[in-house]
C-alpha positions as CSV (number, residue, x, y, z in Angstrom):
1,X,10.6,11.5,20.2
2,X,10.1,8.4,18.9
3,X,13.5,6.2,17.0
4,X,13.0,5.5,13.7
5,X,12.5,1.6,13.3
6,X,16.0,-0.8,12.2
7,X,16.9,-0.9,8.5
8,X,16.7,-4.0,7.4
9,X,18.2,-6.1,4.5
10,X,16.0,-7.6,2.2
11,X,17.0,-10.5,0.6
12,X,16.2,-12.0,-2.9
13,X,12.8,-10.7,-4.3
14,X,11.6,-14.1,-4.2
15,X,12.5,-15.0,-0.7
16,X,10.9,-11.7,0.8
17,X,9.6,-12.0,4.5
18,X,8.0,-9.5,6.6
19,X,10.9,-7.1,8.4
20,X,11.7,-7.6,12.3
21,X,10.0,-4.5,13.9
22,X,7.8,-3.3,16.4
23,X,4.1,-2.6,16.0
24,X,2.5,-4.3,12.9
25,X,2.1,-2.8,9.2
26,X,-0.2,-4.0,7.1
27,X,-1.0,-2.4,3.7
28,X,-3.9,-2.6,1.2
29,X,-3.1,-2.9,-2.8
30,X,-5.2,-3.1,-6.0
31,X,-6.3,-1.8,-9.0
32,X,-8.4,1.3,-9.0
33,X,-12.1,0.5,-8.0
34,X,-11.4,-2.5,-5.6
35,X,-12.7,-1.3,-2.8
36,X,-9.2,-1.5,-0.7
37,X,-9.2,2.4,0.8
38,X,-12.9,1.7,1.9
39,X,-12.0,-1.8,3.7
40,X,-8.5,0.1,5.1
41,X,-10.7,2.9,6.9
42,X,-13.3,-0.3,8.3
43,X,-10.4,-2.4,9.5
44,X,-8.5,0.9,11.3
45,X,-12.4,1.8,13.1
46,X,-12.6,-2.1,14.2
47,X,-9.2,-2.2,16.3
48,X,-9.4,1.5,17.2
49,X,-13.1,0.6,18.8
50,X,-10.9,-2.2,20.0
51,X,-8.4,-0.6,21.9
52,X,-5.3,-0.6,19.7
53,X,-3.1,2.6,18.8
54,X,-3.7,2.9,15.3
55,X,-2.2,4.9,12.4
56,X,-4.2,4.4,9.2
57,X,-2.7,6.6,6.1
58,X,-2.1,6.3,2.2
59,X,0.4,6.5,-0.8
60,X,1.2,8.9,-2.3
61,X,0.7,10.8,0.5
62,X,0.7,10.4,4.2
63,X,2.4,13.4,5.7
64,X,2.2,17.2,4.1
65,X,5.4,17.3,2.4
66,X,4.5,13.5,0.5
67,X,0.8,14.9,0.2
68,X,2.0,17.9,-1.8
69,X,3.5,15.5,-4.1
70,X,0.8,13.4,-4.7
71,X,-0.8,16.7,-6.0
72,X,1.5,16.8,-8.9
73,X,1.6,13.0,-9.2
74,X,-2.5,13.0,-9.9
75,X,-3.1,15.8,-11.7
76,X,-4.4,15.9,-14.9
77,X,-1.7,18.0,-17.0
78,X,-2.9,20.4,-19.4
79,X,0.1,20.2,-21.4
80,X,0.4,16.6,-23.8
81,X,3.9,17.8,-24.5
82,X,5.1,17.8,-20.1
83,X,3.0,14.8,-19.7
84,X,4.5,12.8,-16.9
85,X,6.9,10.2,-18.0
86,X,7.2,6.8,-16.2
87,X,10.4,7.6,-14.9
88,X,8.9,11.4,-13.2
89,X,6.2,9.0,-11.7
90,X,8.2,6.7,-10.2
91,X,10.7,9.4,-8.8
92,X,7.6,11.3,-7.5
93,X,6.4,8.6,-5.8
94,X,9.8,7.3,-4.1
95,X,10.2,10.5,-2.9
96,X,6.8,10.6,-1.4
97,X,7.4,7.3,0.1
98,X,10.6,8.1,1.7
99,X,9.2,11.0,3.5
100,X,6.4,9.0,4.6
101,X,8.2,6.1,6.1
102,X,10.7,8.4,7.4
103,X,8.3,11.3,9.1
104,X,5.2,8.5,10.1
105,X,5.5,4.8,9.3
106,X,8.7,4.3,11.5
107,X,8.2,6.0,14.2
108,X,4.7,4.6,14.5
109,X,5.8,1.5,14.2
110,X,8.2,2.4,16.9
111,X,5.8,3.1,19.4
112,X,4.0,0.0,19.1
113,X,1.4,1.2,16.8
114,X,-0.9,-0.8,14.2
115,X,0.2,0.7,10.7
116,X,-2.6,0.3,8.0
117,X,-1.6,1.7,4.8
118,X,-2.9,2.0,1.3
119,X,-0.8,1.4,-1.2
120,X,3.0,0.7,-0.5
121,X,5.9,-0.8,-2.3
122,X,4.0,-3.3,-4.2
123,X,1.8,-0.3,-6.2
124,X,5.2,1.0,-7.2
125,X,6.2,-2.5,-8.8
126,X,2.7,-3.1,-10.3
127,X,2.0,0.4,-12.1
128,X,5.6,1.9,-12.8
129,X,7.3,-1.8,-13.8
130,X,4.2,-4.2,-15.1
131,X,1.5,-1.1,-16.2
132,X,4.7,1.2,-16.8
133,X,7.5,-1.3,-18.7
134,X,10.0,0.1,-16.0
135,X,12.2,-2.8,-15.0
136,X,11.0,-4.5,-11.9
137,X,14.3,-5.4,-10.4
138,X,15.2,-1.7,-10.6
139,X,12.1,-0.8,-9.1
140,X,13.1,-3.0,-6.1
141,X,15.8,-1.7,-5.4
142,X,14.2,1.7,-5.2
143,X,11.8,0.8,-3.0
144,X,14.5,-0.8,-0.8
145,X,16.3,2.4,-0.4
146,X,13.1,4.6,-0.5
147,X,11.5,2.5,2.5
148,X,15.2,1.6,4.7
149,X,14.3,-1.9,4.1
150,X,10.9,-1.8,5.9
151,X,8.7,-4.8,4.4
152,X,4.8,-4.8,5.1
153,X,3.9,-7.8,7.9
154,X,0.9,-8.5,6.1
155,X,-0.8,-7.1,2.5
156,X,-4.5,-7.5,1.5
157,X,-4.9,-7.7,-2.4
158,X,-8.0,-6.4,-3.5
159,X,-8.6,-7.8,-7.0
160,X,-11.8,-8.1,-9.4
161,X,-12.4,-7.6,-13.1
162,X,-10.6,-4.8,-14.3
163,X,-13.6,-3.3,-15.9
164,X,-16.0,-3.3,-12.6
165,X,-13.4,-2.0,-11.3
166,X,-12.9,1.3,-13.4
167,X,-17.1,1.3,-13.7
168,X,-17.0,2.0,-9.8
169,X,-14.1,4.8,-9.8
170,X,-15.6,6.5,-12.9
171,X,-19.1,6.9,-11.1
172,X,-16.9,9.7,-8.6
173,X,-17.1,13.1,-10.3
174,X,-13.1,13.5,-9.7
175,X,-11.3,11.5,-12.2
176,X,-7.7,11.8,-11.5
177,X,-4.7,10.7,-14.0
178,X,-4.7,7.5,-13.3
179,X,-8.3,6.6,-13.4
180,X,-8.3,8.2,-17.1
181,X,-5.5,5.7,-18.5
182,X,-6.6,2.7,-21.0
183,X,-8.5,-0.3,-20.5
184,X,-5.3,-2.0,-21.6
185,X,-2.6,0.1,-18.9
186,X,-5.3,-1.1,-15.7
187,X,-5.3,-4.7,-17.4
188,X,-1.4,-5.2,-16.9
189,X,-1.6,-3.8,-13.8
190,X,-3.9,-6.3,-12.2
191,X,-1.9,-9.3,-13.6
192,X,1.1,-7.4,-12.4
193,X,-0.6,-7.5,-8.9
194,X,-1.2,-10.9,-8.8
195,X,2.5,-11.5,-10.2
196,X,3.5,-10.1,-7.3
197,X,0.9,-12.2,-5.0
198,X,2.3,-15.8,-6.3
199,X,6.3,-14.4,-6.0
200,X,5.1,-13.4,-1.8
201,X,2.3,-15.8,-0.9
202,X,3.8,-15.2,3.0
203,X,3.0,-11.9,2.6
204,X,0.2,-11.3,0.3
205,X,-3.5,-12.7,0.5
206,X,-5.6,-12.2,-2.5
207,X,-9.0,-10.7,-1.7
208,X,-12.3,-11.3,-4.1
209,X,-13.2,-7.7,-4.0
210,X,-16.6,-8.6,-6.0
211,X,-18.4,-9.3,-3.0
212,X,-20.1,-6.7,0.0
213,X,-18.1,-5.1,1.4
214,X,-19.6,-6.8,4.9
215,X,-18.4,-10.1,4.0
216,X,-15.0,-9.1,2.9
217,X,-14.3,-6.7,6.1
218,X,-15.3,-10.1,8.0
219,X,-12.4,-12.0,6.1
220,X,-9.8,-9.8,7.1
221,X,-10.6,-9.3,10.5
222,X,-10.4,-13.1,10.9
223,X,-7.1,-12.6,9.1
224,X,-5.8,-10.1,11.1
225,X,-7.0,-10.7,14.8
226,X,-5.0,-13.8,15.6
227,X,-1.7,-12.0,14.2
228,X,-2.4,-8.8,16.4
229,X,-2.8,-11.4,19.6
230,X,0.2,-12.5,18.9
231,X,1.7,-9.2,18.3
232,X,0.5,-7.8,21.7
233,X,1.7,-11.0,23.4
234,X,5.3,-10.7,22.3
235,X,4.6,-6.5,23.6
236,X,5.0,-6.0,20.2
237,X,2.1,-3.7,19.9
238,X,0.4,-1.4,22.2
239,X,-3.4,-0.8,23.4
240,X,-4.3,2.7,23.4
241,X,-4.1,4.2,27.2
């Protein structure tokens, strides 16, 4: 069985740097609409055609227990009056998240594998605290217990105009929750996003989403091939056998 990878303290929001583990996790954020899941399922074809062991999964969600409760956290409820409040969705999705990084982000990671993941930590801190109100420094702790301190090595911002955006989700027949909230709730979001992007510019590269999706898979392949040669230099990752 594979170990479960080191906790790691974080230090001050501010000063966050990717954890010390094995393998390499990168996750995809952005509003709804930008195109992240789509360029998260090219990348993890690229560098499985390549020969890398890779995991490619989401949030909420990931493993069956964490995909039940991403059930209850999208679903339209019938009931105004047992609406959701932002505190339910935050605990919903925490307890998603531990499960996840417990049951399938560690111990991929553990075995050398390349992690791509959409939606992480920062999704928590831009919908629950800046779409939300929740208070972000809260939230980061949260996340910090939720995850054991793991820290994505690299994130891939997807961001365009809010309302292209919602104007691409709403042409899918399955509106969830989410995609029904106000102009205004998505709006905060984004800027919440790219809060978050100018606090961890180590971490986080902003992506113009309004472009093909050709040109923007090419971007973050040059982005991420030279860190996965240095990755599999160090025997930090591993090639599929």
């Amino acid at each position: 069985m594979p170990t479960v990878a080191k906790r790691v303290n974080q230090g001050p929001a501010s000063r966050q740097s990717p954890t010390k583990h094995g393998g390499l996790f990168i996750t995809f954020e952005g509003i709804e609409g930008s195109g992240k899941s789509t360029q998260c399922r090219v990348l993890a074809e690229f560098l499985k055609d390549s020969g890398f062991l890779v995991v490619e999964t989401r949030e909420p969600g990931g493993t069956p227990v964490a995909e039940r409760i991403r059930d209850i956290f999208l679903e339209t409820q019938k009931n105004s009056l047992d609406s959701l409040t932002p505190e339910t969705e935050t605990a919903l999705v925490l307890a998603a998240r531990s499960q996840h990084v417990a049951s399938l982000i560690s111990p991929a990671l553990a075995q050398g594998a390349v992690v791509l993941c959409d939606r992480f930590t920062d999704s928590t801190l831009a919908y629950q605290g800046y779409g939300r109100g929740l208070n972000i420094s809260s939230l980061q702790g949260f996340n910090r217990f939720a995850t054991q301190g793991l820290t994505p090595d690299m994130t891939f911002l997807f961001d365009l105009p809010v309302q292209r955006g919602l104007a691409r989700r709403r042409r899918d027949p399955n509106q969830n929750r989410i995609d029904k909230e106000a102009l205004v709730f998505h709006s905060r979001v984004r800027q919440g996003f790219l809060v978050l992007a100018a606090q961890y510019p180590r971490r986080m590269t902003i992506i113009n989403a309004n472009r093909s999706e050709e040109t923007i898979s090419k971007q973050i392949r040059k982005l991420v091939e030279p860190v996965i040669q240095r990755r599999l230099r160090e025997g930090r990752i591993s090639k599929s056998q």
